[in-house]
Backbone as a ProteinNet text record, in pm:
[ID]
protein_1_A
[PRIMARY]
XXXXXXXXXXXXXXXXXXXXXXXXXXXXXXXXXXXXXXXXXXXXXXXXXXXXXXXXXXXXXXXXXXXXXXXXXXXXXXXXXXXXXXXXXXXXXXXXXXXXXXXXXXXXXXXXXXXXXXXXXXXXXXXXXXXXXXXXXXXXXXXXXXXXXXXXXXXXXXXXXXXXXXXXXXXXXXXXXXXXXXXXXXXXXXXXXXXXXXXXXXXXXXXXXXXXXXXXXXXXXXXXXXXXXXXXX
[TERTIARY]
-14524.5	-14416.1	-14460.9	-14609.9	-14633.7	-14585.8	-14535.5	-14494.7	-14340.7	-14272.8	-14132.6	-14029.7	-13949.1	-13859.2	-13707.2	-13601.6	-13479.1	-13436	-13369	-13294.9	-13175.4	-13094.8	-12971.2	-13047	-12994	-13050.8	-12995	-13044.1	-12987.7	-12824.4	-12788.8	-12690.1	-12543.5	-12595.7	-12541	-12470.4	-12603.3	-12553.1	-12536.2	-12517.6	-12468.3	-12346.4	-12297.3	-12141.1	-12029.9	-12143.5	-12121.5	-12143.2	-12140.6	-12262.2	-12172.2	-12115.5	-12043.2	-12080.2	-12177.5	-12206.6	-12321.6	-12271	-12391.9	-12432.3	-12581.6	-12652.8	-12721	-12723.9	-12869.1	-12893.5	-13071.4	-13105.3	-13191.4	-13199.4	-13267.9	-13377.4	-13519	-13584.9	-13583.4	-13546.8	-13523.7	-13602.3	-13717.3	-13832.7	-13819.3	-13905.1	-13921.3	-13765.9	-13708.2	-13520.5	-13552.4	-13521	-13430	-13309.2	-13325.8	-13160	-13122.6	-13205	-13165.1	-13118.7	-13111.2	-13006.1	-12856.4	-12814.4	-12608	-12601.9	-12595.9	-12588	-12395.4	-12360.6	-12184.3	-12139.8	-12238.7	-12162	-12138.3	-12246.8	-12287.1	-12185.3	-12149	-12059.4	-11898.6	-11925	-11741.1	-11703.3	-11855.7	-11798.6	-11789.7	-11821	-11794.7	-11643.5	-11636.2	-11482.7	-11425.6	-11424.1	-11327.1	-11304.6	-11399.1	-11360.3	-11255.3	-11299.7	-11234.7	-11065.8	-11040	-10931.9	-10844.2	-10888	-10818.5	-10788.3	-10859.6	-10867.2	-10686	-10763.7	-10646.6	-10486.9	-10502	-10392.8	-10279	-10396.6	-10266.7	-10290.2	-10391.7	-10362.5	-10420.3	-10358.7	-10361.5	-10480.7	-10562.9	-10753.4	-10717.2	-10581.4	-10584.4	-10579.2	-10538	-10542.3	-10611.6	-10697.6	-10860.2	-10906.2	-10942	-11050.7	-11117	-11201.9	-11331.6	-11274.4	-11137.6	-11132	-11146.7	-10974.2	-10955.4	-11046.3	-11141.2	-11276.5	-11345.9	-11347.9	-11405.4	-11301.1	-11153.2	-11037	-11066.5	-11040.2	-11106.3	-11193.1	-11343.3	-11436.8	-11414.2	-11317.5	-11343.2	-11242.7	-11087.1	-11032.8	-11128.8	-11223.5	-11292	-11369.3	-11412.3	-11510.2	-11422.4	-11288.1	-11208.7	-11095	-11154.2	-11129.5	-10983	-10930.7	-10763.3	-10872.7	-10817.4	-10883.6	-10802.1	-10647.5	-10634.3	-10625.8	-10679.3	-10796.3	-10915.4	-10953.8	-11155	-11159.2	-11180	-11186.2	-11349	-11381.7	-11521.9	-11506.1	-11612.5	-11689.5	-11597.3	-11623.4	-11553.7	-11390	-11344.3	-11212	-11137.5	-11244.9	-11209.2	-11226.3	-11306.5	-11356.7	-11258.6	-11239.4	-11129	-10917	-10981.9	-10781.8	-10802.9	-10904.2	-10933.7	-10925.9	-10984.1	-11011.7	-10895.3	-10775.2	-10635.3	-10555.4	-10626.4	-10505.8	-10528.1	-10653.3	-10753.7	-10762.5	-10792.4	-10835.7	-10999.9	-11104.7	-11184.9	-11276.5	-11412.3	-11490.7	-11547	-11556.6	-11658	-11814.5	-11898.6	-12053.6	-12090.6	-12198.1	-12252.2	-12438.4	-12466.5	-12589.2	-12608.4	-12707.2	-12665.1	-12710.1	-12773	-12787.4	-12659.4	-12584.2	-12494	-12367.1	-12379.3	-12238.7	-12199.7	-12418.4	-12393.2	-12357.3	-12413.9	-12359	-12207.9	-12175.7	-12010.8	-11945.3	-11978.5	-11958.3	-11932.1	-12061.4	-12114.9	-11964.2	-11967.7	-11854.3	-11740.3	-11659.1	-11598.6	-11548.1	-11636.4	-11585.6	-11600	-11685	-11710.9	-11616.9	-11602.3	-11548.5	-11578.4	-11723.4	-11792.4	-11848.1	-11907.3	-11986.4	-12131.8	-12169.7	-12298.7	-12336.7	-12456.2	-12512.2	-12638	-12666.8	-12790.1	-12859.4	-12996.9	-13025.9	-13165.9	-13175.3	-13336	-13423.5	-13506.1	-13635.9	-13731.5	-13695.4	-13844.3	-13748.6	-13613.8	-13544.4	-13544	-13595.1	-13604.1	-13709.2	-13741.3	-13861.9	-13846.8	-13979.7	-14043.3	-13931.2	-13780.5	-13741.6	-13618.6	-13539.9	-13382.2	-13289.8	-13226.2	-13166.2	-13017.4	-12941.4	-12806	-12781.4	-12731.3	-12756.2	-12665.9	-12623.7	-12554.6	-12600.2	-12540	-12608.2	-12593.4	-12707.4	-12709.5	-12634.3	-12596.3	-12537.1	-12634.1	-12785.6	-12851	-12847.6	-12848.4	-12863.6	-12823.9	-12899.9	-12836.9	-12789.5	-12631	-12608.3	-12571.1	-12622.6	-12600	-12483.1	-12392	-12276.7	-12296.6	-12262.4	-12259.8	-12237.8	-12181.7	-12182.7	-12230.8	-12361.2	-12513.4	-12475.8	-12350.8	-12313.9	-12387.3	-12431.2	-12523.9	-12387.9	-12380.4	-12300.7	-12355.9	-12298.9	-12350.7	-12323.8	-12291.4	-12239.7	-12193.1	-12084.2	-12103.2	-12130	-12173.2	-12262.9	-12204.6	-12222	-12172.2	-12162.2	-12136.8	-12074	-12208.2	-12160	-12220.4	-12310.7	-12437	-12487.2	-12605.4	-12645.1	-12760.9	-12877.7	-12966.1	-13064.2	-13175.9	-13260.2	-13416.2	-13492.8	-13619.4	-13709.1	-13718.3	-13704.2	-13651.2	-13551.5	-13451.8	-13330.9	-13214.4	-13220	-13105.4	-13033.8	-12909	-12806.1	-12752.4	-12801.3	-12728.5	-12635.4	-12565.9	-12435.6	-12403.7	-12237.2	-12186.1	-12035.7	-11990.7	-11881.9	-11933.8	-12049.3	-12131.4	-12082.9	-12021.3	-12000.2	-11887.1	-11837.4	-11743.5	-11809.4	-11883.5	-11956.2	-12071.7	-12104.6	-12318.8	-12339.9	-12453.9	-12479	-12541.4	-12493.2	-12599.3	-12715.1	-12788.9	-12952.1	-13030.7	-12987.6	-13048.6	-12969	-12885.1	-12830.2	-12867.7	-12854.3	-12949.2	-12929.2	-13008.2	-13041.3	-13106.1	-13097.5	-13170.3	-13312.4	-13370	-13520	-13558.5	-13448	-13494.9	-13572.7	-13663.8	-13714	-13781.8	-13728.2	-13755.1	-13638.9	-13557.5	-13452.2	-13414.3	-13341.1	-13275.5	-13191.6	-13128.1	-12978.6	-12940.1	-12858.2	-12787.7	-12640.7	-12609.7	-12477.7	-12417	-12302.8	-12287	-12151.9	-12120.5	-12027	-11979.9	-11879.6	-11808.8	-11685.6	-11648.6	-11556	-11617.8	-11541.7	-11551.7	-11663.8	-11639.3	-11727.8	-11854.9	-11886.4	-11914.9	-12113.9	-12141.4	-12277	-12276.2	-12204.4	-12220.2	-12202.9	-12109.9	-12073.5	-12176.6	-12250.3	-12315.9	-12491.2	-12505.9	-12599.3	-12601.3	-12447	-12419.7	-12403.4	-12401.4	-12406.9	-12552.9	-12591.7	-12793.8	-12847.6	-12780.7	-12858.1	-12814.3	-12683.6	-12610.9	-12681.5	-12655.7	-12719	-12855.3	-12956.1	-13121.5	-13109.9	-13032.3	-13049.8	-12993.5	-12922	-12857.9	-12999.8	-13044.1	-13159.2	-13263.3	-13328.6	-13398.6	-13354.2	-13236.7	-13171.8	-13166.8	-13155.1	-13170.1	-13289.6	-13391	-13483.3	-13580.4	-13571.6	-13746.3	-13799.5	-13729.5	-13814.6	-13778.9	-13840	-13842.1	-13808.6	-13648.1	-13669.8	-13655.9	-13735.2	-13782.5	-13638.8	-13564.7	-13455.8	-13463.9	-13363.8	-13330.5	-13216.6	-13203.3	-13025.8	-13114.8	-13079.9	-13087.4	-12961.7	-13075.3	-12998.7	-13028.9	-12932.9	-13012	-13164.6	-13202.9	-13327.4	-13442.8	-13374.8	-13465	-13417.2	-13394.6	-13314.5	-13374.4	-13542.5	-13575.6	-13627.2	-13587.2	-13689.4	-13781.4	-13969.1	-14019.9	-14070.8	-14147.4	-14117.9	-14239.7
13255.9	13317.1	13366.8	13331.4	13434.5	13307.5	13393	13324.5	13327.6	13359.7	13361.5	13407.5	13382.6	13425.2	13405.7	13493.8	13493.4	13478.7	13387.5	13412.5	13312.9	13321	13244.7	13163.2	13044.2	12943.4	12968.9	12959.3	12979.8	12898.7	12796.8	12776.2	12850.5	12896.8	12991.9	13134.7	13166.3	13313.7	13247.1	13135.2	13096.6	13082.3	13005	13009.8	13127	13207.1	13336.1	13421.2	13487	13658.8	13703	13762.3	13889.8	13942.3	13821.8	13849	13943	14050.1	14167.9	14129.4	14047	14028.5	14149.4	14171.5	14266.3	14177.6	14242	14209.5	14271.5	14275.3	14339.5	14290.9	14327.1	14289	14361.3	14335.3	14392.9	14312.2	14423	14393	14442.8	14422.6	14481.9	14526	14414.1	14419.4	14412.2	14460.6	14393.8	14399.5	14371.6	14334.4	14505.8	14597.7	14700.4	14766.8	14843.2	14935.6	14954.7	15006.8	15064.8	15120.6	15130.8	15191.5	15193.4	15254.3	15265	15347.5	15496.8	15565.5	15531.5	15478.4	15396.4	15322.7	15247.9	15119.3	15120.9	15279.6	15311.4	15372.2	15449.4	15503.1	15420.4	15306	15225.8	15161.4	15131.5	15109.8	15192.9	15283.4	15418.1	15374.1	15350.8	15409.2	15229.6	15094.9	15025.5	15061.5	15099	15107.2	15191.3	15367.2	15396.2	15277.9	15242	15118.9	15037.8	14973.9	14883.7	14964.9	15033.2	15140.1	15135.3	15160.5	15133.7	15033.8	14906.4	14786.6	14679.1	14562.7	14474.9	14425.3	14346.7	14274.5	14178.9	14106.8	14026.3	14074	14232.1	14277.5	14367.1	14376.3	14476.3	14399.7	14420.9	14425.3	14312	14345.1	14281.9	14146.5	14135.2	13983.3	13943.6	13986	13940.1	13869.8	13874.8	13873.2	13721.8	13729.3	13591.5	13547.3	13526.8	13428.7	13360.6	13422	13373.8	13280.6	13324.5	13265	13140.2	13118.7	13037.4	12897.3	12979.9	12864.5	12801.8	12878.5	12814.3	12694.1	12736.5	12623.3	12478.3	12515.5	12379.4	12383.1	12549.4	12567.2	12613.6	12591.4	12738.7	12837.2	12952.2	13102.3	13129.3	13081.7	13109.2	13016	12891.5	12838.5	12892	12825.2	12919.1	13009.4	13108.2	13264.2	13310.5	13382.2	13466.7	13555	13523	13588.7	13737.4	13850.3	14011.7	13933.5	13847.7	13863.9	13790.4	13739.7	13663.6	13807.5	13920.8	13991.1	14117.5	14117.5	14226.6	14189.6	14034.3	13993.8	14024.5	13961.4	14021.5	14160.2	14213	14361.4	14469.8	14390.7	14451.1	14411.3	14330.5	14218.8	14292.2	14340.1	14331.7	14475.9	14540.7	14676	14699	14568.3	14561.3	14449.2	14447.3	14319.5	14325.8	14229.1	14192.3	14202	14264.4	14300.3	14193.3	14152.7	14041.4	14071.9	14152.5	14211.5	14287	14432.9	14540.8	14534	14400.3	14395	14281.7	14211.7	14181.2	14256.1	14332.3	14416.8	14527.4	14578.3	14685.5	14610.2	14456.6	14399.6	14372	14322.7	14353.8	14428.4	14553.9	14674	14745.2	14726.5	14727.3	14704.8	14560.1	14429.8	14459.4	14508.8	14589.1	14712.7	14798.1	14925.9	14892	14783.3	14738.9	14642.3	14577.8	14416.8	14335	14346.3	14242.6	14142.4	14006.6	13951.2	13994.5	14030.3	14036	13941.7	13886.1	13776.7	13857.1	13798.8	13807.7	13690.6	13663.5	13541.7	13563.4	13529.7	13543.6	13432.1	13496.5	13412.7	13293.5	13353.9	13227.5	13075.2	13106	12958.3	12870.5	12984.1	12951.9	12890	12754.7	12727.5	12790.3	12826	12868.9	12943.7	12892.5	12995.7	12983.2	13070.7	13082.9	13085.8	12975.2	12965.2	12915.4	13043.2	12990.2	12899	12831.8	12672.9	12599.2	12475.9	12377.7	12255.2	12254.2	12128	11994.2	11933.7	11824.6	11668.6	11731.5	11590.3	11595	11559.3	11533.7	11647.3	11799.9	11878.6	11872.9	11961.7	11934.1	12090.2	12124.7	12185.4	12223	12324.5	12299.7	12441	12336.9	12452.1	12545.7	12679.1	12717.3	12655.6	12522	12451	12304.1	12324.8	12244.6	12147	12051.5	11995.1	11936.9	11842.8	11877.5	11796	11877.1	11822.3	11817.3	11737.2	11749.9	11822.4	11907.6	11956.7	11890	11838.1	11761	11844.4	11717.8	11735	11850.5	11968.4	12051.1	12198.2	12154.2	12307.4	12431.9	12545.3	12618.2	12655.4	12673.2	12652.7	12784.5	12827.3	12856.5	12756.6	12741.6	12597	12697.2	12593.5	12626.8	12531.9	12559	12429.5	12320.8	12338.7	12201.2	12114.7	12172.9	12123.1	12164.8	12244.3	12309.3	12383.5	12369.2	12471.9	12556.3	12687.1	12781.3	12889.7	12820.6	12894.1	12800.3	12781	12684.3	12748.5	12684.1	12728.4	12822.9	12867.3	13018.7	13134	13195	13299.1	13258.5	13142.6	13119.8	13090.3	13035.3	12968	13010.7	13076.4	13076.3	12952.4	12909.4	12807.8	12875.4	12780.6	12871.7	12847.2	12782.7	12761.5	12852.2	12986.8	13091.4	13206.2	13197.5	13320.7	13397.9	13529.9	13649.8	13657.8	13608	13625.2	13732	13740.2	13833.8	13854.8	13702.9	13718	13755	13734.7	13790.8	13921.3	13893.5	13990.5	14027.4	13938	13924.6	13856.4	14001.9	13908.5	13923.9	13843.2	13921.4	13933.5	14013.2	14064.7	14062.6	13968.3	13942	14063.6	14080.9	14101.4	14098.8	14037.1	13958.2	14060	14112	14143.1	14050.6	14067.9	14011.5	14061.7	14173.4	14261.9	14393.8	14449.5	14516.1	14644.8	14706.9	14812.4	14757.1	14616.2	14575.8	14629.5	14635	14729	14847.7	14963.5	15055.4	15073	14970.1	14926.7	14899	14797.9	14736.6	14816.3	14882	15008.8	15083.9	15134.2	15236.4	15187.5	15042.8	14954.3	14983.2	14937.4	14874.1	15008.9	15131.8	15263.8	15292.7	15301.8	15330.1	15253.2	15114	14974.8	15024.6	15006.5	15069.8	15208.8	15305.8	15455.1	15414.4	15307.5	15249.8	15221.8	15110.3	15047.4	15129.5	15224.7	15328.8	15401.6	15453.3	15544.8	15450.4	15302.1	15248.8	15175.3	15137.1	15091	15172.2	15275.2	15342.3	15245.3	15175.5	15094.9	15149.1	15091.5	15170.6	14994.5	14958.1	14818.7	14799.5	14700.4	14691.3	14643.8	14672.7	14601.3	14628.8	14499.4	14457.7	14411	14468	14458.9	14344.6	14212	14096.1	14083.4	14030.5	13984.6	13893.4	13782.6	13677.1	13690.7	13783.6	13822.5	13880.6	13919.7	13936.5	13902.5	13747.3	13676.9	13672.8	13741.8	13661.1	13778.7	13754.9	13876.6	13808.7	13837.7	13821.9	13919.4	13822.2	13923.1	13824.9
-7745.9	-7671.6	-7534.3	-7466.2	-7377.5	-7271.4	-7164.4	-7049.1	-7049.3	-7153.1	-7184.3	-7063.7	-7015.9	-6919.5	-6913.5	-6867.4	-6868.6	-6697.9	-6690.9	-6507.4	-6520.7	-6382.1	-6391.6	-6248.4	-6310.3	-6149	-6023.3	-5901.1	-5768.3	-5742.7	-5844.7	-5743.3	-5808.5	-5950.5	-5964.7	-5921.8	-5861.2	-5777.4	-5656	-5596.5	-5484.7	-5510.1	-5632.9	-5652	-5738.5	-5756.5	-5814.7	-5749.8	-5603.1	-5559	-5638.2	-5647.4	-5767.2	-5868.3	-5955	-6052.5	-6068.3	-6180.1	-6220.9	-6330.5	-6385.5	-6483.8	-6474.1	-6649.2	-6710.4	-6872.8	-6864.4	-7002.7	-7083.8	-7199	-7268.7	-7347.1	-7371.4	-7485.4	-7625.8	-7724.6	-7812.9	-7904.1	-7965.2	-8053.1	-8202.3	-8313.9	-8417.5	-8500.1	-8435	-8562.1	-8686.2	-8747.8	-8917.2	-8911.1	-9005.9	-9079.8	-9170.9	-9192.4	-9303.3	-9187.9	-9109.3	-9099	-9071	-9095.8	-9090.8	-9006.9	-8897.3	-8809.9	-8768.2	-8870.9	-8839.5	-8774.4	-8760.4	-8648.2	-8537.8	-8485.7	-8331.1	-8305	-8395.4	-8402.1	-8354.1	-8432.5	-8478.6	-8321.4	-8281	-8145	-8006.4	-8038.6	-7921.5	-7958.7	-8067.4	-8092.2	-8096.4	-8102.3	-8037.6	-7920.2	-7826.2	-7705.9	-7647.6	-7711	-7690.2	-7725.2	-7885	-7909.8	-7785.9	-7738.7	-7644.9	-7517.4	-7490.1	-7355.5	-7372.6	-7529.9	-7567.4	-7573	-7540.1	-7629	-7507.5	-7405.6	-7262	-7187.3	-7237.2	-7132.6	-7239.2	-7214.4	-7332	-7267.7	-7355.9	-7341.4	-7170.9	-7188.1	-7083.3	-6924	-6905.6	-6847.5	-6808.1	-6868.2	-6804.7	-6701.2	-6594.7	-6477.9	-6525.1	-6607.9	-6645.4	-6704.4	-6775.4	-6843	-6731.8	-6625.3	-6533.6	-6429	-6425.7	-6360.2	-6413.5	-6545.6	-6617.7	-6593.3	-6614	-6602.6	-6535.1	-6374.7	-6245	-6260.2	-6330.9	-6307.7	-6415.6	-6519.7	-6583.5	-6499.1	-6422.7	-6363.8	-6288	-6207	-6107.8	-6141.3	-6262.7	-6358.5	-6440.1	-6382.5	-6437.1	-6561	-6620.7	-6759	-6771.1	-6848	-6863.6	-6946.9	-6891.8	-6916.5	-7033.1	-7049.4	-7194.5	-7303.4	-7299.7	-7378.4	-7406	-7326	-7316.7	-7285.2	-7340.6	-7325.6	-7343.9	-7268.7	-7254.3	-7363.5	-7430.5	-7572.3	-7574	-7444.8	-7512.5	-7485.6	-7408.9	-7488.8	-7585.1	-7649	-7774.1	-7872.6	-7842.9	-7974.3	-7908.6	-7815.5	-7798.5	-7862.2	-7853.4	-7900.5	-8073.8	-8109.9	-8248.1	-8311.3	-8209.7	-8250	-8275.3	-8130.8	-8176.9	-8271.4	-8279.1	-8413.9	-8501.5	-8552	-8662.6	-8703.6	-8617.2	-8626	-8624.7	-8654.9	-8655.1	-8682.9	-8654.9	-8646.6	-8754.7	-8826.9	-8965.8	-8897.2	-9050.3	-8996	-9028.7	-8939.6	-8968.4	-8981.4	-8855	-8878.5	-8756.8	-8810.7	-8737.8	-8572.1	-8527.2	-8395.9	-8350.8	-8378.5	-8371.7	-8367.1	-8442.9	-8498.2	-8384.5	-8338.8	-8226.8	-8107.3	-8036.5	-7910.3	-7971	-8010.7	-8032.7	-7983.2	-8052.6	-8031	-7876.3	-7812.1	-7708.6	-7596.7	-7602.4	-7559.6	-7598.1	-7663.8	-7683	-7606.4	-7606.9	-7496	-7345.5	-7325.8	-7173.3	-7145.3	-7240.7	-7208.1	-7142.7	-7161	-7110.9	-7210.7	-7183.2	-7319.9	-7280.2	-7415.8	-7482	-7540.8	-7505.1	-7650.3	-7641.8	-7827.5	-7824.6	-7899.2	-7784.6	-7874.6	-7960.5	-8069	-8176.5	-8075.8	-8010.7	-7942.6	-8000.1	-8122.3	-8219.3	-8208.8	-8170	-8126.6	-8013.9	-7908.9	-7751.9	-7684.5	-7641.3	-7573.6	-7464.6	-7410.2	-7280.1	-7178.8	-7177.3	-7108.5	-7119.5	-7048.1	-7091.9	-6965.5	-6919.3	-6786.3	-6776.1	-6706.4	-6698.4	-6574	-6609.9	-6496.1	-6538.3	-6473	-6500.7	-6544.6	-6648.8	-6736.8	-6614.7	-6707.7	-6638.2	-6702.4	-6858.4	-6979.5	-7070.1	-7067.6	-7157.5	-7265.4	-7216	-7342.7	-7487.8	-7533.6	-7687.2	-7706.5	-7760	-7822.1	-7985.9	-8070.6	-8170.3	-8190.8	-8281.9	-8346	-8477.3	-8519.9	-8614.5	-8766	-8742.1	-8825	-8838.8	-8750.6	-8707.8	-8683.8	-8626.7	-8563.1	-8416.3	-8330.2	-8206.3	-8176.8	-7991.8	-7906.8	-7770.3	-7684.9	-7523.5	-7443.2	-7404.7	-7242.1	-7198.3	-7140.5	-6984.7	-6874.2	-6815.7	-6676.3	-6562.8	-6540.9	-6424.3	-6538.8	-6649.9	-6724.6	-6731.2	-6736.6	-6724.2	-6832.7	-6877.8	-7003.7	-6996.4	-7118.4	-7099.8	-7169.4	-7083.4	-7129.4	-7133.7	-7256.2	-7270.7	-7228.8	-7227.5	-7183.8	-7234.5	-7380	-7483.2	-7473.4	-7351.1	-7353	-7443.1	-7498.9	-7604.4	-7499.7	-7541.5	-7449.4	-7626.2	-7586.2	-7653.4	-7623.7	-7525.4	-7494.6	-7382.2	-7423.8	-7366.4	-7289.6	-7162.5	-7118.9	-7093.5	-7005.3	-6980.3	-7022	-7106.9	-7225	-7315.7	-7338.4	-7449.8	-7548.9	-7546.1	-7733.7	-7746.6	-7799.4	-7818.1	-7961.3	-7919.4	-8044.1	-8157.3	-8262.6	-8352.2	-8416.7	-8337.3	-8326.5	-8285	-8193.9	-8174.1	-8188.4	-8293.4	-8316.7	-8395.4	-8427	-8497.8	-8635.9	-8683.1	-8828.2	-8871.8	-9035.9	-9155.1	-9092.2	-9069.5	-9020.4	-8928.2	-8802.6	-8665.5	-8627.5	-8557	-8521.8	-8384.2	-8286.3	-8148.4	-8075.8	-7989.2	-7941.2	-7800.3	-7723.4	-7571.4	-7578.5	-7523	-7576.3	-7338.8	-7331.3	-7226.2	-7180.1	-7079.6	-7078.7	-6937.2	-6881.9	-6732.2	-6755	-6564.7	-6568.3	-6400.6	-6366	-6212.8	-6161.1	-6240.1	-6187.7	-6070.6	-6016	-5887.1	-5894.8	-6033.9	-6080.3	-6146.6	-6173.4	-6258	-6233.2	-6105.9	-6113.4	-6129.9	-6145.9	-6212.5	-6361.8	-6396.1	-6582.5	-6617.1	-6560.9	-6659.1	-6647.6	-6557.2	-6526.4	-6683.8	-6673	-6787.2	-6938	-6938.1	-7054.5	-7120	-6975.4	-7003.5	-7084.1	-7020.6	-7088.7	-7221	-7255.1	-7348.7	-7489.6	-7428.2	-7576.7	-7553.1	-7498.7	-7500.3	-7577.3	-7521.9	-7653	-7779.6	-7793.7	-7911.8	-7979.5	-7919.3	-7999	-8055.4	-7931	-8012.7	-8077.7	-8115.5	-8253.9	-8334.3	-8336.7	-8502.6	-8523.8	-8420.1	-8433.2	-8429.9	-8355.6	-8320	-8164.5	-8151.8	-8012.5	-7882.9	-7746.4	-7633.7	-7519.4	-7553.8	-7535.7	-7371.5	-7318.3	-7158.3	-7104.6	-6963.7	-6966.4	-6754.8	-6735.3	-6627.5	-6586.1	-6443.9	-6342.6	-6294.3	-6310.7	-6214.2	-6081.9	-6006.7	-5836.3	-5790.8	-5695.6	-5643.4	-5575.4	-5509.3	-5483.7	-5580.6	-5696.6	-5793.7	-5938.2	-5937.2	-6050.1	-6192.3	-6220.5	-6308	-6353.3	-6536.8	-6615.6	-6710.4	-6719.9	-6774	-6883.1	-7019.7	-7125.3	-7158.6
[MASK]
+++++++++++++++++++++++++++++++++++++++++++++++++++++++++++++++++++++++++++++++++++++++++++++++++++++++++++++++++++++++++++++++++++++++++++++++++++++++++++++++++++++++++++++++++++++++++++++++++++++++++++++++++++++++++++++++++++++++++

């Protein structure tokens, strides 16, 4: 794993400046803890949100919409990861646990409305880059399916060529998604709305005191910029 690195490629933040990336290293996970208070209070604070403006109308969707027409997509087709888990969340009243570092970026994504991924590292060659596919990649689906990208879409690629996240926050694959076993992960989160560097400032701190109240860890984390695009780990 040594040499490992996270960044978004240059022509990205050339066709993006707006965008506020941060990331996290998050070490020494399991799968045992409950961490439901944590959980419940970030969905608190989504539910008030929802209460007086529907998911499609927050700032922050509004923001990916944009960015997804730009990319070719209908925004209410392909929807960015928090507002797929925010239309749920009102429907629903709540998100099924899946595992407690999952359940907390959810969570997270949720009161921000931004997407969070997180990906288990022992899946990732050498490095992790949001870029535009080129066709050849391989993506794999939750239901281990492999598919291509086409050529231009926004992906996150590894050195192997795997794209594990496709439509740059609509799908994560599930070849590096967080399992029972995981125990080394990065936990991403992009914002492109107007506040979106002070949000995601107050994200980066909030999820990091998260992690050390259920982990015990002290996890390393970074505001990426086109001038300083790249986090090593």
């Amino acid at each position: 794993m040594a040499g490992v690195y996270f960044q978004h490629a240059d022509e990205v933040w050339r066709d993006f400046p707006q965008l506020v990336p941060v990331a996290l290293l998050a070490e020494r996970i399991t799968g045992d803890p409950r961490p439901e208070e944590i959980i419940e209070r970030f969905e608190q604070r989504a539910s008030a949100r929802l209460a007086t403006t529907p998911a499609g109308q927050l700032p922050e969707i509004q923001a990916w919409r944009r960015v997804f027409t730009r990319m070719g997509l209908k925004p209410t087709q392909y929807r960015c990861a928090s507002e797929s888990l925010l239309r749920r969340f009102a429907k629903e009243g709540s998100l099924p646990r899946i595992h407690p570092l999952v359940d907390l970026c959810n969570a997270v994504s949720l009161a921000y409305a931004v997407p969070v991924a997180a990906f288990d590292l022992a899946a990732v060659t050498d490095h992790l880059e949001v870029r535009y596919a080129v066709g050849d990649e391989t993506y794999v689906t939750f239901g281990e399916t492999a598919e291509r990208p086409g050529a231009g879409e926004v992906i996150f690629a590894d050195g192997a060529g795997y794209a594990h996240a496709r439509r740059w926050s609509n799908r994560q694959s599930g070849r590096s998604a967080i399992r029972a076993g995981t125990g080394r992960a990065l936990i991403v989160a992009e914002g492109l709305h107007p506040s979106a560097a002070d949000d995601l400032a107050d994200l980066t701190s909030e999820l990091a005191d998260s992690l050390t109240k259920i982990w015990s860890i002290d996890p390393p984390t970074t505001v990426l910029s086109r001038t300083a695009p790249r986090f090593d780990f």
